[in-house]
Structure formats: structure tokens, C-alpha cells
ZAMARGU-4260 file (C-alpha; in steps of 0.2 Angstrom, whole numbers, plus 5000, padded with zeros to 4 digits):
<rodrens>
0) 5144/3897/4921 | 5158/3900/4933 | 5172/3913/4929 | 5184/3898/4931 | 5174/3886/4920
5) 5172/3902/4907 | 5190/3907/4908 | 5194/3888/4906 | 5182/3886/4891 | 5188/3903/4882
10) 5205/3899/4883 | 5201/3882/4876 | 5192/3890/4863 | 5205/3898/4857 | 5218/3885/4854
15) 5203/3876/4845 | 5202/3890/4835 | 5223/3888/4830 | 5219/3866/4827 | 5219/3870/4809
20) 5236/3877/4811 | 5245/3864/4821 | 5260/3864/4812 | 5264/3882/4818 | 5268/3876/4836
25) 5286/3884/4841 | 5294/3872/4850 | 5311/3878/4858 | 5325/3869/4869 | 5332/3881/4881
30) 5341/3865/4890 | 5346/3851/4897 | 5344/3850/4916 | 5349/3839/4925 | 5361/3830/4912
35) 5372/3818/4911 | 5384/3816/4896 | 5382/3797/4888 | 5389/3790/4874 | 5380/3781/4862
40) 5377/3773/4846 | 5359/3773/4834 | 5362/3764/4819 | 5365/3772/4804 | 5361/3790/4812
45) 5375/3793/4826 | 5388/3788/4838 | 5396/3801/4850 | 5391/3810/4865 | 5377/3817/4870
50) 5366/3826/4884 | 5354/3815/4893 | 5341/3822/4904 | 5326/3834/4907 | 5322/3842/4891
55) 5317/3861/4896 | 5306/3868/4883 | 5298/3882/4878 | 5278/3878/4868 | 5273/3893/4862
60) 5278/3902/4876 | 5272/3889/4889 | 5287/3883/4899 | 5285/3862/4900 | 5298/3847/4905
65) 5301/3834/4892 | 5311/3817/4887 | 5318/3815/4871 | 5307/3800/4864 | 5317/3803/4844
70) 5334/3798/4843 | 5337/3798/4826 | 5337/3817/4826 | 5344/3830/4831 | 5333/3846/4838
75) 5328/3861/4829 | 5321/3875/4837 | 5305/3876/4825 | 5288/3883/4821 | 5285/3865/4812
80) 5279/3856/4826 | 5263/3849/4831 | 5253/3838/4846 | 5251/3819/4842 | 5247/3804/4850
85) 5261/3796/4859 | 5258/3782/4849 | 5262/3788/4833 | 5279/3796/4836 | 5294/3799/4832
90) 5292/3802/4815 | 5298/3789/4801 | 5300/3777/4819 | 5284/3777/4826 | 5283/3767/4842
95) 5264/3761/4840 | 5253/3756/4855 | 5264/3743/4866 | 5280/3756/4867 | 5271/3770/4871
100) 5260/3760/4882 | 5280/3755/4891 | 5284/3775/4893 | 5268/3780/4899 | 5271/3766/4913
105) 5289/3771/4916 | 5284/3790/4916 | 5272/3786/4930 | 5283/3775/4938 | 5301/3785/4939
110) 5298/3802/4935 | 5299/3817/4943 | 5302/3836/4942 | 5318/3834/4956 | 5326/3821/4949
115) 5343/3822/4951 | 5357/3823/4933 | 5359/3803/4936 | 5340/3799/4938 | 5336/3809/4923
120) 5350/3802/4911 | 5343/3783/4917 | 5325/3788/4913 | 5330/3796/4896 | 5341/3780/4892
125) 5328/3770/4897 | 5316/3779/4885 | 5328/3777/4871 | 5330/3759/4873 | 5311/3755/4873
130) 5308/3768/4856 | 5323/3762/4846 | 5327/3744/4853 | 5342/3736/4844 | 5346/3751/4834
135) 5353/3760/4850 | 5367/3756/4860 | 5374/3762/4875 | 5392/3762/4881 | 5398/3766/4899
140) 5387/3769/4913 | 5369/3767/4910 | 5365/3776/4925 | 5350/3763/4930 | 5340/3763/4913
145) 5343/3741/4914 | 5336/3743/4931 | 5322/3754/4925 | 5317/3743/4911 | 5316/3727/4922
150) 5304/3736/4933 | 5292/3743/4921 | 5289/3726/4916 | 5284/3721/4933 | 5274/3738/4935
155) 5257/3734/4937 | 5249/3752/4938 | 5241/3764/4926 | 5252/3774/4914 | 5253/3794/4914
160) 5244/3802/4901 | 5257/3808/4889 | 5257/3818/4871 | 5270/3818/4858 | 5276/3834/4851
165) 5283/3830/4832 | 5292/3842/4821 | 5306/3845/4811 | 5320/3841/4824 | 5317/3827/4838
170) 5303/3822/4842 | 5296/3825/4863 | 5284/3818/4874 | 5276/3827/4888 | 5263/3827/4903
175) 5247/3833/4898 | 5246/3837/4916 | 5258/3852/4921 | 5270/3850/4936 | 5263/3867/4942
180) 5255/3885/4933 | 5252/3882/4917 | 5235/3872/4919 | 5222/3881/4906 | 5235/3883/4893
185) 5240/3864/4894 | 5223/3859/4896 | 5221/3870/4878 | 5235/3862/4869 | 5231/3846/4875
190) 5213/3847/4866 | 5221/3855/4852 | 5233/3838/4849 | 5215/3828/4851 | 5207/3837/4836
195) 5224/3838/4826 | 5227/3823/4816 | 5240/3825/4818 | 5328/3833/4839 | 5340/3828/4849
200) 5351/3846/4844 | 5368/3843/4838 | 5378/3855/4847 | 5399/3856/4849 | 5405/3845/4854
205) 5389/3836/4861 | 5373/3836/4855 | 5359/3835/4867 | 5344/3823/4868
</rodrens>
């Protein structure tokens, strides 16, 4: 066995060794870049601004881009959180197969790392309108979410592999392949969500996504 294979394999191992402990993944925001700020509506939960963008958090110490895929809460940095499938987030909304099947398309058609503050606030829109449908509203500039949405439906390619984080605050979905130096520990937590069976901060005056 290789170093790189053992190396893979140990570390693995021990985020295998934490599935019976899922629940005590921190998750922390430590921003929102780029952003745009949106005004929006989500019935019977919120209407005001907020940040849309690249959610930039911290998962147990391991640095990882995200989209908000949970508007009817606000984030909480927490130990509460845990890997799911994409599937069955957010919480008490779940999306089931067809709309994470839709974000996993648009992830692989739209995103990227360098997307600039309107780009990111169009793909996060975009995300919201697929996971909460006629409970969410938009006002103002939708900064090409319409435009997004129409061409996912035409997309004929495969989806990215994405994973739900679900916790106490909103909800996230990630890659479960890094954008660059953190492949063994992704690869660890990503096989830690398969053997698990499982916020949108307010902030003043905005809240962010």
C-alpha cells in the first residue's frame, strides 16, 4: 500500500471513526463573498434584505465554498450540524430527488470559484427559487437567476456531486470535490455523510444567505 493510498485511507478512518457523532460538525460562516444585497420575501418566515452569494465557511476547520439551499432560516454558527444527502435538505423543507437533481445541474452548469458579486447573487437566487418555489419572492434585480433557471431546464449534462450540511441554522450545500488543498479531508467527510443517516444569519441590518 502506498503512502498516499495509506495516508488517504487513515484519514478516512478517522472521520469513520467520528460517524457516530455527526451531529458535532462545527459549521461557521466567516462571509459572504462575493455579494450582492437582494430583497426578498419567504412566506410566513421573512421579507427584507439580505446577502446573496458565496457562502465561505469553516467545517471543522476545513475551509469550503457554499450556497445557501435553507431560506427559512437564519445561520447559526453551530456544533449541531451534520452531512446529508442533498436530497433530504433543508430541514422541515426537504427538496426530495427532482430539486436536488435541478441544483446539482445548475451547480455544474454556472458555478465557479471566480464568479463575480452578480454571478453569485443569480446562482444563489436561482437556488432559492428551485428549493422554495412559490414561497419565495424576489423584488428588484434578479441579477440573471430567470436566465439561469431557463437553461438548466435545457441542460442536458450530468450534475455535480453535491452534499447537504443540516444544522441548527440554514442549511448549505457543498462540492464533495474541493476547488483546490483540502482533498483527503473532503474525501473523509464526504464518506462520513454516506455512513451518517443522516441559516441564512440575521445580521443588522441584513441578514445573509
Amino acid at each position: 500500500m502506498s503512502r498516499i493510498v495509506f495516508a488517504v485511507f487513515a484519514t478516512i478512518g478517522g472521520f469513520l471513526a467520528l460517524a457516530s457523532h455527526a451531529q458535532a460538525i462545527f459549521v461557521q460562516e466567516i462571509g459572504v463573498s462575493p455579494v450582492e444585497v437582494v430583497n426578498i420575501s419567504v412566506t410566513g418566515f421573512y421579507t427584507g434584505n439580505v446577502k446573496a452569494g458565496i457562502n465561505n465557511l469553516l467545517v471543522d476547520g476545513v475551509a469550503m465554498n457554499s450556497f445557501c439551499i435553507d431560506p427559512y432560516h437564519f445561520s447559526q454558527n453551530s456544533a449541531g450540524y451534520s452531512f446529508v444527502p442533498l436530497a433530504d435538505a433543508p430541514k422541515q423543507h426537504l427538496m426530495g430527488a427532482a430539486k436536488a437533481d435541478e441544483v446539482s445541474k445548475l451547480w455544474a452548469m454556472a458555478y465557479s470559484p471566480l464568479m463575480t458579486a452578480p454571478q453569485a447573487a443569480g446562482f444563489q437566487i436561482a437556488i432559492w427559487e428551485i428549493v422554495a418555489g412559490s414561497d419565495f419572492s424576489i423584488f428588484g434585480s434578479d441579477y440573471g437567476a430567470s436566465v439561469l433557471l431557463q437553461e438548466v431546464a435545457q441542460y442536458n449534462g450530468n450534475g455535480a456531486s453535491l452534499i447537504a450540511l443540516t444544522g441548527p441554522g440554514q442549511d448549505y450545500c457543498v462540492p464533495t470535490t474541493p476547488d483546490s488543498g483540502t482533498t483527503l479531508s473532503f474525501l473523509a467527510m464526504t464518506l462520513l455523510c454516506l455512513v451518517s443517516v443522516r441559516g441564512f444569519r440575521k445580521i443588522s441590518p441584513q441578514p445573509t444567505l
